[in-house]
Each structure stands twice: as structure tokens, then as C-alpha cells.
N, C-alpha and C positions, 0 to 999 in steps of 0.2 A: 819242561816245556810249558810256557805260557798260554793257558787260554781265553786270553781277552785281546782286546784293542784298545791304542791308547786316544782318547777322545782328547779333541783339543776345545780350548775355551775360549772364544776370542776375548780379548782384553775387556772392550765394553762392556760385557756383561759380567766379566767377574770384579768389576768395581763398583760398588756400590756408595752412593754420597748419603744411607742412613747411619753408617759410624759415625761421619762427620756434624752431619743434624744431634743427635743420641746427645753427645758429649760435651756439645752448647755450655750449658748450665754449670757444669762442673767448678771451671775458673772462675767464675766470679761469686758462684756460693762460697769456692773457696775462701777468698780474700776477706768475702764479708763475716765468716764463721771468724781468721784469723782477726779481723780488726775487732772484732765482738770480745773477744779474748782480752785482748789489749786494755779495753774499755772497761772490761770488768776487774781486771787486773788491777788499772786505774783507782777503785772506787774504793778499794778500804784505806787508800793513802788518804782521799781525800776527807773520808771520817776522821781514821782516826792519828794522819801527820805521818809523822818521820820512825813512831813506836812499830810500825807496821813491819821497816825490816827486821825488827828484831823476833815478831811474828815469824816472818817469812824465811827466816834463819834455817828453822825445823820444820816448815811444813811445804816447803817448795816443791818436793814433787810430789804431792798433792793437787797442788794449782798448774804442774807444770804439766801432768796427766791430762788435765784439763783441754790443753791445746788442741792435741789430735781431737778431741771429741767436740768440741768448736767447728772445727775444719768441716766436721762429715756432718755436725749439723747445720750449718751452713750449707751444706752441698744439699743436702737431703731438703731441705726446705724452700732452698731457691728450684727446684727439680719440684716440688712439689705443687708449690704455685707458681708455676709455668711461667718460669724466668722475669716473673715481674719484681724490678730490683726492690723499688723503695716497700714494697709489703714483704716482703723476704730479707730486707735490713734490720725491718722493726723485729719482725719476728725471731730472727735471728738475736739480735741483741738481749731483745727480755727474755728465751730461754738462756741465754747464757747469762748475762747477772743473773737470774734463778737458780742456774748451776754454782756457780759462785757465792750466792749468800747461803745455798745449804749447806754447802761445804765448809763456808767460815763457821757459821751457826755450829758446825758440828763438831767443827773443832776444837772451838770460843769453849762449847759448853761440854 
């Protein structure tokens, strides 16, 4: 035998629109982590030409590990400076070419 009562909740109060606010940020750090990616990806064709695929032949998932950690830093930085795009683009970007040239760097040498 049960000894409680079952307590009801009206709707209104059990929805709350801070999930909704919270989560803001997320999609568009995402996109600009992903496009940051892209752009760093970009940048050793443009050194060093067409030799690059043969580079990228054996070390693609190296670069392609890369991605996801783009993505969440892009999240993580647009969330951090309070969804202001364009200082969360730049920022975005030059950690990620930095991610990208140590990694070439470390592979190069």
C-alpha cells in the first residue's frame, strides 16, 4: 500500500523557456567552428599547391580528428563571449589555423 499523494503540476510551471535561452549559442558556434575547419583545411593547398594531397593521403585522420574539436571550439567560444558573432569568428578561426599549423608542423617535422 502506497503512502503518498500524487501532486499534480499544472503545465505552466513545469515549462520553463531557460532550456530554450541556455542553447542560443550552440548553432552558430557550431557552424563557425565547422567553417574555421574548412578554412584551415584550405591553407596548406594554398602554400604548398596540388603536393598537399599527396600529404593528406596518410595523415587525414589527423586533420579529420580535427573537426569535432572545431565544432566545440566554436561552441565553447561563441558561449563564451556572449554570442557576439563577429569576435567569436575571429577567435574561432585563429585558434583553429593554430590547431592546424601545429599539427602540420608536427607532422612536416
Amino acid at each position: 500500500m502506497r503512502n503518498s499523494q500524487n501532486i499534480t503540476i499544472p503545465r505552466s510551471q513545469s515549462m520553463t523557456t531557460t532550456t530554450d535561452e541556455a542553447t542560443t549559442w550552440s548553432f552558430p558556434g557550431a557552424v563557425v567552428g565547422f567553417v574555421a575547419w574548412l578554412l584551415a583545411l584550405g591553407i596548406p593547398f594554398m602554400i604548398y599547391g596540388s603536393n598537399t594531397l599527396f600529404f593528406f593521403l596518410y595523415t587525414w585522420p589527423f586533420f579529420l580528428a580535427l573537426m569535432p574539436v572545431s565544432v566545440v571550439v566554436g561552441i565553447a567560444l561563441h558561449s563564451l563571449l556572449d554570442g557576439k558573432l563577429l569576435y567569436s569568428s575571429v577567435a574561432t578561426l585563429l585558434t583553429v589555423i593554430a590547431m592546424f599549423g601545429v599539427l602540420f608542423m608536427w607532422l612536416m617535422g
